[in-house]
N, C-alpha and C positions, 0 to 999 in steps of 0.2 A: 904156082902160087906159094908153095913151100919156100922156097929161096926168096920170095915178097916177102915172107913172113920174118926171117930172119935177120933181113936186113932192118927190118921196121924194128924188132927188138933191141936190135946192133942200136941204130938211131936214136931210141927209148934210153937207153941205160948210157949214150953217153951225153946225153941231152942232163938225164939226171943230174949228173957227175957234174956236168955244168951249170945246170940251176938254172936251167933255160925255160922256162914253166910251158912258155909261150910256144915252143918247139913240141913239148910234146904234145901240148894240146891238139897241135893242128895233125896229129898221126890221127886224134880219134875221127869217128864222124860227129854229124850233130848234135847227136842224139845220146852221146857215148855216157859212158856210167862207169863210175869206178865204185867195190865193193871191199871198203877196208876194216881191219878188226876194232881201229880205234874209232872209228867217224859212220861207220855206215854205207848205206847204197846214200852215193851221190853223184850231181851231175860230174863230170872232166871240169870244166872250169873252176868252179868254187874248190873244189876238192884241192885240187893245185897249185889256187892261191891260197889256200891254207897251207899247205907247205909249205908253199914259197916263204908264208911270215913267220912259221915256226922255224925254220933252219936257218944255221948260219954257215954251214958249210956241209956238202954230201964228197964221200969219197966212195965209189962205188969197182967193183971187186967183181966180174965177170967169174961166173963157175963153169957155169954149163948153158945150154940154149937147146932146148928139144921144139921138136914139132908132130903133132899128133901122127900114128902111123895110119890110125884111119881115113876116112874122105871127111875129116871135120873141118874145120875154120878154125881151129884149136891151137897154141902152141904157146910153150911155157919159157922165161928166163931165169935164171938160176944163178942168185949173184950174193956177195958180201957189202951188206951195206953198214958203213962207218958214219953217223949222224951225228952232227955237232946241231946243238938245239942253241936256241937263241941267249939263253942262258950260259952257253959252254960249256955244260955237259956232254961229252961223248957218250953215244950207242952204236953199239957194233951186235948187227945179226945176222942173220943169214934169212934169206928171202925169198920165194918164188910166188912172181907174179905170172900167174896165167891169164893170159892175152884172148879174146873172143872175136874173130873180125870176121867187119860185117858180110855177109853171103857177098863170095865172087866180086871181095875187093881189100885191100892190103889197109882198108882201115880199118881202127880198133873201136871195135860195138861196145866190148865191155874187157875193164879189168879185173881182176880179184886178185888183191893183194895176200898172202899165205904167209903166217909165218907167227912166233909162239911170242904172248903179250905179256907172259907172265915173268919173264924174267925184267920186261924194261917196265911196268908196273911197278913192280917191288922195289928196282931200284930209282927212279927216278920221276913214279908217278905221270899222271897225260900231259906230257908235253903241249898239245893243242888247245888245251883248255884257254889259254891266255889271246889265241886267234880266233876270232869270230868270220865267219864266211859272207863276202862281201852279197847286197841287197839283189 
């Protein structure tokens, strides 16, 4: 399942890089939930298309790619993300989304997005403010 797992992260980050919303979507399950510092617990979809309408372009920067060494469902991506907001503003930070998949299957239950708010706060305030998450 480890080697499931890495390919699905592979598939994640370059789906990002492409802006293919709709791609990553279909990695989660149903039911899947992403946990971001700016937005909250939300479901995969709305969460996504709120990105999609905040960004005008992602350049995404592979670091690393672990996988839990325990028997979890666990396993983390480790990447540099370059964020052009719809505005044209660039952000550049450094990321790790850890990945939750669902028991005894390569899709994504849950993500949680990691990574520090206080630098792109200060400098260029919440970007998603301006996208409201479709009904």
């Amino acid at each position: 399942m480890k080697d499931q797992y890495i390919a699905v992260m592979q598939r994640y980050l370059q789906a990002l890089g492409d802006e293919d919303y709709a791609a990553i979507v279909a990695l989660f399950t149903s039911t899947g939930r992403v946990l971001s510092p700016f937005l909250g617990d939300m479901a995969v979809r709305p969460f996504f298309e709120r990105l999609g309408g905040a960004s005008r372009r992602n350049v995404i920067t592979p670091i690393d790619l672990f996988v839990s060494a325990g028997e979890t469902n666990r396993a983390t991506a480790f990447f540099r993300y370059d964020w052009t907001v719809q505005d044209g503003t660039l952000i550049s930070f450094e990321v790790m989304d850890l990945f939750e998949f669902a028991p005894g299957s390569d899709r994504v239950q849950r993500l949680s997005l990691i990574y520090d708010t206080h630098p792109i706060r200060s400098t260029v305030g919440n970007k998603y403010e301006a996208v409201k998450p479709s009904a």
